[in-house]
C-alpha positions in Angstrom: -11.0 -12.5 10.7 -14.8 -12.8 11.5 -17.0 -10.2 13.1 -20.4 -9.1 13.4 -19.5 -6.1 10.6 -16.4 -7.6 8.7 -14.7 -10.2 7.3 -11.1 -10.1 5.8 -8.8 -12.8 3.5 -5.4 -10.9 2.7 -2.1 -12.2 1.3 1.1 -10.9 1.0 4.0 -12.0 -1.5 7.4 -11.3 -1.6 8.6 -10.2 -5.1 12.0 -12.0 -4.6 12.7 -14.8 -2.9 15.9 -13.6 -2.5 14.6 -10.4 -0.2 12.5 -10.1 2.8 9.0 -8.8 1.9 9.1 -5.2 2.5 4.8 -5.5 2.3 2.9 -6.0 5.4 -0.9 -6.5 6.0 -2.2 -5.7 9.9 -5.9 -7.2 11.0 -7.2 -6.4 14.0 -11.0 -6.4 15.3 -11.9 -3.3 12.9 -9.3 -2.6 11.3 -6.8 -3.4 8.5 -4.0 -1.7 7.7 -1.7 -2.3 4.6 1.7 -1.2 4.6 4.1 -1.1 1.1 7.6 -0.5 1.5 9.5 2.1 -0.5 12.8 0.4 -2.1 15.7 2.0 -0.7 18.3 2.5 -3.7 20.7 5.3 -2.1 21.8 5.4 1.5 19.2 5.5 4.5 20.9 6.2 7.6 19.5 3.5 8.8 21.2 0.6 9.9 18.1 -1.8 10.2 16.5 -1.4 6.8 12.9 -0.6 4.8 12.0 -4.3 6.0 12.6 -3.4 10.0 11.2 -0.9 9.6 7.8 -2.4 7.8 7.9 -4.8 10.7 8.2 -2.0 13.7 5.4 0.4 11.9 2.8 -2.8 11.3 3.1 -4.1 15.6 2.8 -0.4 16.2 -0.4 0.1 14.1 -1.9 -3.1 15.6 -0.9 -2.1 19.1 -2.8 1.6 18.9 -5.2 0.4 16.3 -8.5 1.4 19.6 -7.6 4.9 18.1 -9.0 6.1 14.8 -6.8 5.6 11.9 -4.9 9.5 11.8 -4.2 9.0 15.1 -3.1 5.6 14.9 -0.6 6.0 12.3 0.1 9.4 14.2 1.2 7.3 17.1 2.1 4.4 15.2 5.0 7.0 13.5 6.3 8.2 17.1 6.3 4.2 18.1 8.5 3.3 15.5 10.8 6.4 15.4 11.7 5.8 19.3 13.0 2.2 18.2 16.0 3.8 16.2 16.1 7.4 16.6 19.8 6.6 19.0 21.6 4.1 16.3 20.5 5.9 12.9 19.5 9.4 11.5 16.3 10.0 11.1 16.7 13.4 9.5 18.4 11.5 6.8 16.5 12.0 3.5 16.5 8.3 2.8 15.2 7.2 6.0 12.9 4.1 5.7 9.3 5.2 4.5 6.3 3.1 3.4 2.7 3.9 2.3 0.1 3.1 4.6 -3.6 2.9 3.8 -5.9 2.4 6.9 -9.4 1.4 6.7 -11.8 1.0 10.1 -15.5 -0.6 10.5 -16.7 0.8 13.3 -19.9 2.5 15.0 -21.7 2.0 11.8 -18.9 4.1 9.5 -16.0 2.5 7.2 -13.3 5.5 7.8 -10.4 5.4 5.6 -6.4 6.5 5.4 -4.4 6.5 2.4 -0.7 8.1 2.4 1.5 6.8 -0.7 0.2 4.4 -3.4 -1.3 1.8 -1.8 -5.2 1.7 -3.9 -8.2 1.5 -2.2 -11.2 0.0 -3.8 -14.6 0.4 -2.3 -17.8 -0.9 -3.8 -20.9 1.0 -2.5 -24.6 1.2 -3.2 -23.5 4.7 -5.2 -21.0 2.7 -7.5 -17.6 1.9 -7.4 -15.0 4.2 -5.8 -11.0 3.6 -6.7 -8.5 5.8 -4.8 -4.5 6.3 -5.1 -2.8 8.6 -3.8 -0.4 9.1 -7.1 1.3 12.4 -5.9 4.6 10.3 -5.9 4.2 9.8 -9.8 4.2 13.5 -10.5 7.9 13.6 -8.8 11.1 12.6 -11.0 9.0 12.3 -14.4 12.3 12.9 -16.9 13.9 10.4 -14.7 11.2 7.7 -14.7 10.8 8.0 -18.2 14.4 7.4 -18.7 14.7 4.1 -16.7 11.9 2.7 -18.3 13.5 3.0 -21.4 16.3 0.9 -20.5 16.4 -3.3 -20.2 16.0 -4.8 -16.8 19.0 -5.6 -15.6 21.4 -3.9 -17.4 23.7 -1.3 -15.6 22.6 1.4 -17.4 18.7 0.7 -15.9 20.6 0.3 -11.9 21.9 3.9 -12.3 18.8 5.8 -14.2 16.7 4.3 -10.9 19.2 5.3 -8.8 18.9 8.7 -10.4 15.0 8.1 -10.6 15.4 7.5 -6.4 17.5 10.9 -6.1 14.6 12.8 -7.8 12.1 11.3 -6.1 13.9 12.0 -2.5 14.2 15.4 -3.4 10.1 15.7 -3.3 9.5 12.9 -0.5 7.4 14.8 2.2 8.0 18.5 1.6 5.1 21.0 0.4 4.6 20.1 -3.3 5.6 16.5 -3.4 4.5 13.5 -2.0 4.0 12.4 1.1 4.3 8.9 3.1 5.0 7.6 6.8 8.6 7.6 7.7 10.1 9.2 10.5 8.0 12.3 11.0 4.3 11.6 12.3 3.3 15.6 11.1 3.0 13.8 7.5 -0.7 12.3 8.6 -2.0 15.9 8.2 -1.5 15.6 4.7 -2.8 12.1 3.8 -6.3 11.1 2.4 -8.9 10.5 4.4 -13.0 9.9 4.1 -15.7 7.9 5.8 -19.0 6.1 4.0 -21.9 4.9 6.2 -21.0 0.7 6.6 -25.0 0.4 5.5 -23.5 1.4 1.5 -20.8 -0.5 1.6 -20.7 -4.1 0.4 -17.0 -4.9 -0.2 -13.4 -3.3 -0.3 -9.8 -4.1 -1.2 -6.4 -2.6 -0.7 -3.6 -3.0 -2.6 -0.1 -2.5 -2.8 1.4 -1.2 -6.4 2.9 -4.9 -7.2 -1.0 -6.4 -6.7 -2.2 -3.2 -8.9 -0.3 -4.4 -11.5 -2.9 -6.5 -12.3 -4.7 -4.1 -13.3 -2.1 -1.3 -14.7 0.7 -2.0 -16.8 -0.7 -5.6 -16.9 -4.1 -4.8 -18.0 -5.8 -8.4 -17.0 -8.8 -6.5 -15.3 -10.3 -3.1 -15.3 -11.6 -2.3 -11.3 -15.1 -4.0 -11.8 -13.6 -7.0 -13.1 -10.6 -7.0 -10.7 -12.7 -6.9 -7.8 -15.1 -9.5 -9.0 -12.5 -11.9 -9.2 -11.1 -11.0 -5.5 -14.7 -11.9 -4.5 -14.7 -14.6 -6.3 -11.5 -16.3 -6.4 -9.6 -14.7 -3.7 -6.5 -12.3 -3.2 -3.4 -15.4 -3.8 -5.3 -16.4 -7.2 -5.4 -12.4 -8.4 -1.0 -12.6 -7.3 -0.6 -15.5 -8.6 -2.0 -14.5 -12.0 0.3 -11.0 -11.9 2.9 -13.5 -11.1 2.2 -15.8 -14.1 1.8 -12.5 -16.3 5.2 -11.0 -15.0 6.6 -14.4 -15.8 5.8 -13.9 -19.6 7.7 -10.7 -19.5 11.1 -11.6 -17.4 13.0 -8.3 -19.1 10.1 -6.3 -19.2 10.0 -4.9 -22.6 6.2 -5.3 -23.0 5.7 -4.0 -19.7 8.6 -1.8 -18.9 8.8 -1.5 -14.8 11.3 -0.6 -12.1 11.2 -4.4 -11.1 10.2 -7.7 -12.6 8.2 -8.9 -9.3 7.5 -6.5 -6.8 6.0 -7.2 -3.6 1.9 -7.7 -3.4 -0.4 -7.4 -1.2 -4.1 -7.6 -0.7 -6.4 -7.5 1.7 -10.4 -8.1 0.6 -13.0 -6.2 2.9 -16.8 -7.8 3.1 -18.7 -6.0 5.2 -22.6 -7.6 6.5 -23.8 -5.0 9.2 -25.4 -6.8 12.2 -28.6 -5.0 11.4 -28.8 -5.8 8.0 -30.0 -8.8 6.1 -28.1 -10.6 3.3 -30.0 -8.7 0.8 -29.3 -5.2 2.7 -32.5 -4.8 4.0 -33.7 -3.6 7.3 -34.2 -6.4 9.9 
């Protein structure tokens, strides 16, 4: 997409051929939303699934992305909720959720949304800033610990994630837990949010947990280095390296994780304001 203030390149892989992608990446005029998934190892409720539901909450997004991104997602939320809410329970604790990060070029700001752990990169005249929102990883420690002890695969590692999923059910959207969009559009209240001035800000990058594994448990870039090489060579050649990397480890004992390949997505942000020169300067 090509505007006077942004330009975006963004890809999104499916970790299994096998399985829908439960990723999704929305770009609009000014604004791009990226959307992960969360893996649904217990019952739902739900009789469509986390990818239906990925699919409903991304046209929703696009179709109220005028507003600014709380409200967006607010409405986005409802949207998606009044597709199901007379064939499935949506009081069920293992509804479909996903973490959403939002960000919006316009009227000169770059406002951001973050709820789950999508990361947000954003590389400004005052340095580089990386957010997460990580609250999820403080839930079910014990039982993380546990399944990443165990070989991928095996059907000791299926029932210590189960378990994992349990725990981390147990702490999904109540006070002292984590927080992401499912059912309930009250959770935006609790998500991250900021704004920079577009004039520092030079470029940006979401990504989904199965693209930051580039970075962490993979350790082929730090942040500087990750996002040179998005700059550089774009966001299929920094999967397709995770991919080659996750290839090297198919039962993950070097890098224990909940799945060999995971879905990835990520969208790279270059912003030029229309009254700026290449060089940033006045014109």
């Amino acid at each position: 997409m090509k505007g006077s203030e942004l330009r975006v390149t963004a890809s999104s892989d499916p970790g299994s051929p096998d399985k829908p992608n439960e990723d999704a990446v929305v770009i609009c005029a000014d604004t791009v939303a990226v959307l992960d998934g969360a893996t649904a190892r217990t019952d739902t409720g739900c009789i469509h699934g986390v990818a239906w539901f990925i699919e409903h909450l991304a046209k929703a997004l696009a179709q109220h992305s005028d507003l600014s991104p709380a409200n967006a997602l607010v409405s986005a939320i409802s949207a998606t909720a009044d597709q199901h809410r007379d064939t499935c329970d949506l009081a069920h604790p293992g509804t479909p959720s996903a973490a959403v990060a939002i960000m919006q070029a316009r009227s000169g700001v770059l406002r951001y949304l973050l709820i789950g752990d999508i990361t947000l990169i954003i590389d400004t005249a005052r340095g580089l800033q990386v957010m997460t929102d990580d609250r999820v990883g403080t839930t079910a420690r014990a039982e993380r610990a546990a399944a990443d002890s165990l070989p991928s695969g095996s059907a000791e590692k299926n029932h210590a994630l189960v378990r994992m999923k349990h725990a981390e059910l147990a702490s999904r959207n109540v006070p002292g837990g984590f927080w992401v969009a499912a059912a309930d559009p009250a959770v935006v209240t609790n998500a991250l949010t900021g704004e920079i001035p577009l004039r520092e800000v030079r470029h940006a990058a979401m990504l989904t947990d199965g693209a930051v594994r580039a970075v962490d448990p993979l350790k082929l870039y730090d942040w500087p280095a990750l996002l040179a090489e998005l700059s550089t060579s774009g966001p299929d050649e920094l999967i397709r390296q995770v991919r080659a990397a996750e290839d090297a480890d198919p039962a993950g004992v070097r890098w224990p994780r909940n799945k060999i390949h995971d879905d990835a997505t990520v969208a790279l942000l270059s912003f030029q304001p229309a009254n700026l020169d290449s060089y940033g300067n006045d014109i």
